[in-house]
N, C-alpha and C positions, 0 to 999 in steps of 0.2 A: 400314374401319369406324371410325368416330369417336365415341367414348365421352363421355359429360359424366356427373361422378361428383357427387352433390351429397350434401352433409357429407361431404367425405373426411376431417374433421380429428376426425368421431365416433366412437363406439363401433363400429359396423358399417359405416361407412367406411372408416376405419383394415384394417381387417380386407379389403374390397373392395381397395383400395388396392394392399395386399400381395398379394393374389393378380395384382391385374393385372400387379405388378412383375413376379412370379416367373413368367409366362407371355408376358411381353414386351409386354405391348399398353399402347398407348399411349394416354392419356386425359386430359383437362382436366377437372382439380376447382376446385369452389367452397364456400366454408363465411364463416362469417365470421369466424374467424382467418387464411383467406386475402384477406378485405377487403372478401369479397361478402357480404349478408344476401338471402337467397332471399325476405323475407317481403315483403319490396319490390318491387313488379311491373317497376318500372324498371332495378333493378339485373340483378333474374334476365332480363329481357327483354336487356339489352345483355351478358351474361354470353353466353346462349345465342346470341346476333348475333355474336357470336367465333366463338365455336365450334362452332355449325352439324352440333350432333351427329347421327349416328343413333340411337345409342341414348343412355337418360338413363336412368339407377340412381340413383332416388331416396334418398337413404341420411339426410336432412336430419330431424333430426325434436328437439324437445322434449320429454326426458324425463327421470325419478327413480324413486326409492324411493315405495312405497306415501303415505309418508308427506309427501314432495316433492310427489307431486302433488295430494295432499290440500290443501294448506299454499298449494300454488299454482294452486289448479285454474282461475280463468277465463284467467290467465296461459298456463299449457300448453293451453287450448282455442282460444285468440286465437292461440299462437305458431304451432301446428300446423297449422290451419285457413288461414293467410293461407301458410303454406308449400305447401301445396297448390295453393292460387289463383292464386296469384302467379306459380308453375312454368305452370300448364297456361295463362294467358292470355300468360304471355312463347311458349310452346308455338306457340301458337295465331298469333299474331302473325310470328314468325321460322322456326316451325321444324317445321310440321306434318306433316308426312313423317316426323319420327324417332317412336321408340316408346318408351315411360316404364316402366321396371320398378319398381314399388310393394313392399317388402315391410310385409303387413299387420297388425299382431300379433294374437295368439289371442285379444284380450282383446274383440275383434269379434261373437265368438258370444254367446250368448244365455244370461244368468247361469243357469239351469237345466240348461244341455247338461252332461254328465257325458262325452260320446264325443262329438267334434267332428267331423263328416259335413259337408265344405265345399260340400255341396250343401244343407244348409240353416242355412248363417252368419249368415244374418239372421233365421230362425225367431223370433223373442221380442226381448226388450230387454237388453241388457248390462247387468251390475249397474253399482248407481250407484257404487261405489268404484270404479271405470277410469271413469266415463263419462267425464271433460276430455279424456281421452286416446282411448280406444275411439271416439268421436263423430266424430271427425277422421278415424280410421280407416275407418269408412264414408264418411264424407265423400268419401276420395278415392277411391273405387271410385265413387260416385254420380257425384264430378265426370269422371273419367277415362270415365264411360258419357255425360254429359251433349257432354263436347268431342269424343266420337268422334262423335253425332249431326250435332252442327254444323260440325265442323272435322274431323271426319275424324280425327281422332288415336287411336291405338292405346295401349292401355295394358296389363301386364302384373300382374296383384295375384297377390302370392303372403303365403298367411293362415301364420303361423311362429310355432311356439314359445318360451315364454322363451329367450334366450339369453342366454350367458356365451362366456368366451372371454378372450382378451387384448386389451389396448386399451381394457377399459373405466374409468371413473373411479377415483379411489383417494378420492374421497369417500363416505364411506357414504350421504349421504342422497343421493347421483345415483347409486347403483351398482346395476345390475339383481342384484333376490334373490338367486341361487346366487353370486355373485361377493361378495359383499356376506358373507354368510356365509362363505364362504372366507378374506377379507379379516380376520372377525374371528376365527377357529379363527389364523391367522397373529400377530392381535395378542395373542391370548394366548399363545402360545406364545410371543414375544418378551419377554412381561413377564412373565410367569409365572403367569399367573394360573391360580387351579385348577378352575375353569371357565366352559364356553359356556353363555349361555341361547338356548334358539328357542321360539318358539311356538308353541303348539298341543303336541299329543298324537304330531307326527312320522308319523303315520299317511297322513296325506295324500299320495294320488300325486300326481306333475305331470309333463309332458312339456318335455322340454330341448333344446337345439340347439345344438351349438357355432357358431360365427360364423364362424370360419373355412367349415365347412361351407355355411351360407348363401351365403359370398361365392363360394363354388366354384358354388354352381346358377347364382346372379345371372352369373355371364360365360359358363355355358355357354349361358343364355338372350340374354347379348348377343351369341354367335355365333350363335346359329341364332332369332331373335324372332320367326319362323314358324312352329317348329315345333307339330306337333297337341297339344293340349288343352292350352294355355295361353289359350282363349277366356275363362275363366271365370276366377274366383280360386281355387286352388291349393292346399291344405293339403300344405306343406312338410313331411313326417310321417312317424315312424316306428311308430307304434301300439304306442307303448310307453310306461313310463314309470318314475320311481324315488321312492319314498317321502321324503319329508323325513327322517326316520330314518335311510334306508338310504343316506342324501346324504352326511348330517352322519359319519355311520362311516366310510363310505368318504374324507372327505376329514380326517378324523381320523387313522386310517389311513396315508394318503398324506404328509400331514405330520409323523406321528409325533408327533403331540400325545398326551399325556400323565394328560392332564387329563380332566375328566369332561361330561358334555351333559346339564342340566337342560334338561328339558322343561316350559313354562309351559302348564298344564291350565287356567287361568284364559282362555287365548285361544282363540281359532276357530282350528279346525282347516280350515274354510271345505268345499266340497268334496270328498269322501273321495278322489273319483278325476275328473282332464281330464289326458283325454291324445286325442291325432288319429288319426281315421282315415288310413289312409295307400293305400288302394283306388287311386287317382286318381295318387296321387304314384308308384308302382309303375308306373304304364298309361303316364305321362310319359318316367318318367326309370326302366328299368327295370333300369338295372345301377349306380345311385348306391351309393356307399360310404359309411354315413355314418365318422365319426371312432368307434371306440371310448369310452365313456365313462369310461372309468378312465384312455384317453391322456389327452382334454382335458382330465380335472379334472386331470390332472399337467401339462399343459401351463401353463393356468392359474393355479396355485400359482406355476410358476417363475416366469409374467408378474409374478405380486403380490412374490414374493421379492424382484423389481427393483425395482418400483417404489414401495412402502411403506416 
C-alpha cells in the first residue's frame, strides 16, 4: 500500500503523519513547506507521477479563525477550490486507480440543521459566515462525484467536527476555536491576567473531535478503502456535544487557572445546539474508541505549554 499524504506539514496532517509513524507505514507527503504547492495542477500532477499512490489523504487545505476567513474570504475560496482541482485532475491524468480520502468539515450542512443527519448535508444553504470555506467543501464531494463519472476515481468524504488537538497554529487568528481558547486561558495564566473573555452566553453546544482521533479513522480507511458504507460522505460522530461553558471550566480547571470567565451577552451565541448524528458512523466502524474528552483537552494544553 502506497500512501500520499497531502499537507503533512498541517494541522490535521501533522497529526496523520504521527499516526502513520507510530504504526510503521510508510508514506510520501506533500505541502508547501516541503516544496510542493498542490494548487498548481503541475506540480501535484508530477508529485503524484512519483509516487504513484494508492491511497491519497487529502489533509491540504486553507484555513483560520472565524475572523481569518472573514478578512480573507475570496483568498480561502480560490486557495481551497484550486486544491481540490488540481489534486483530482493530477488524479485523473497519473494515477486513477488510487482512492482520495476527503475530510469534510461540518460547516457543509445547511445553517438551519441543529442535528446533522449525513444523509441530508446538503439539505439547504450553509450560512454565509463559512461560505469561502463551506463552498469548497461541497465542491470536493461534487468534484470527487464528477471524476468518478469520467475517470473512474473513487473518493472517500468523511463530514467531521471542529477539531482541536496538537499541531495546530500558535497563531490566534489561524487557530481553530477550542484550541485558540485554550491558547488564551494559557496566556493568561502566564501573565496574569484576572480574566478570559468568550462570547456569547456559553450556552451553546458544539460537537469536537480530537485530531488525533481523525487521523486514527483516515489510516484505518487507508487499510481497507473498500470497506462497506464509505459510498457516501460519513458523519465522523459522536452524537454528543459540550457547551462553550462547560469547555471554558473544564479547561479552566485543567490548567488551574485562577482567574475568572466573562461572558460577552453582547455576542451571538449562534446556534443553541449542532452536534452529529452518529447512526451511520456506529454501522461503519462499530467498535471505534473515541479519545476521552478531558484526555485530549489535557493532551492539548501540554502541546500549547510547548509551544507558546
Amino acid at each position: 500500500m502506497k500512501i500520499a499524504l497531502l499537507g503533512q506539514t498541517g494541522f490535521l496532517g501533522q497529526n496523520v503523519a504521527d499516526e502513520l509513524v507510530r504504526n510503521g507505514v510508510a508514506f510520501a507527503g506533500a505541502s508547501r513547506r516541503t516544496g510542493v504547492d498542490l494548487r498548481d495542477p503541475a506540480q501535484a500532477t508530477a508529485f503524484l507521477r512519483d509516487t504513484q499512490p494508492d491511497v491519497i489523504l487529502h489533509c491540504a487545505a486553507h484555513v483560520g479563525s472565524f475572523n481569518y476567513v472573514t478578512e480573507n474570504a475570496a483568498a480561502v475560496m480560490l486557495d481551497n477550490s484550486r486544491l481540490v482541482l488540481a489534486v483530482y485532475e493530477a488524479m485523473a491524468e497519473v494515477c486513477p486507480q488510487a482512492v482520495i480520502v476527503h475530510p469534510l468539515a461540518n460547516c457543509v450542512y445547511p445553517a438551519s440543521a441543529e442535528i446533522f443527519h449525513d444523509e441530508a448535508w446538503q439539505d439547504g444553504p450553509v450560512h454565509r459566515t463559512v461560505l469561502p470555506f463551506a463552498s469548497t467543501r461541497r465542491l470536493a464531494w461534487a468534484a470527487g462525484e464528477s471524476f468518478a463519472i469520467s475517470h473512474g476515481i473513487r473518493s472517500v468524504s468523511l463530514l467531521v467536527p471542529n477539531m482541536y488537538g496538537p499541531h495546530d497554529s500558535t497563531d490566534p487568528n489561524q487557530t481553530a476555536a477550542l484550541d485558540a481558547l485554550i491558547s488564551r486561558f494559557l496566556t493568561a495564566q502566564r501573565t496574569g491576567q484576572p480574566e478570559v473573555g468568550v462570547w456569547g452566553t456559553g450556552a451553546a453546544i458544539r460537537e469536537w473531535i480530537f485530531a488525533p482521533d481523525l487521523a486514527r479513522i483516515m489510516l484505518e480507511i487507508a487499510r481497507n478503502p473498500a470497506h462497506p458504507g464509505l459510498e457516501r460522505p460519513l458523519n465522523v460522530a459522536q452524537n454528543t456535544g459540550l457547551s462553550i461553558r462547560a469547555l471554558a471550566d473544564l479547561i479552566r480547571h485543567t490548567l488551574g487557572y485562577t482567574g475568572t470567565v466573562r461572558y460577552d451577552h453582547t455576542k451571538p451565541d449562534g446556534a443553541l445546539k449542532k452536534v452529529m448524528d452518529d447512526k451511520h458512523f456506529r454501522e461503519v466502524f462499530p467498535s471505534f474508541e473515541f479519545t476521552e474528552f478531558e484526555k485530549g483537552i489535557e493532551t492539548t494544553i501540554q502541546y500549547y505549554q510547548k509551544v507558546i
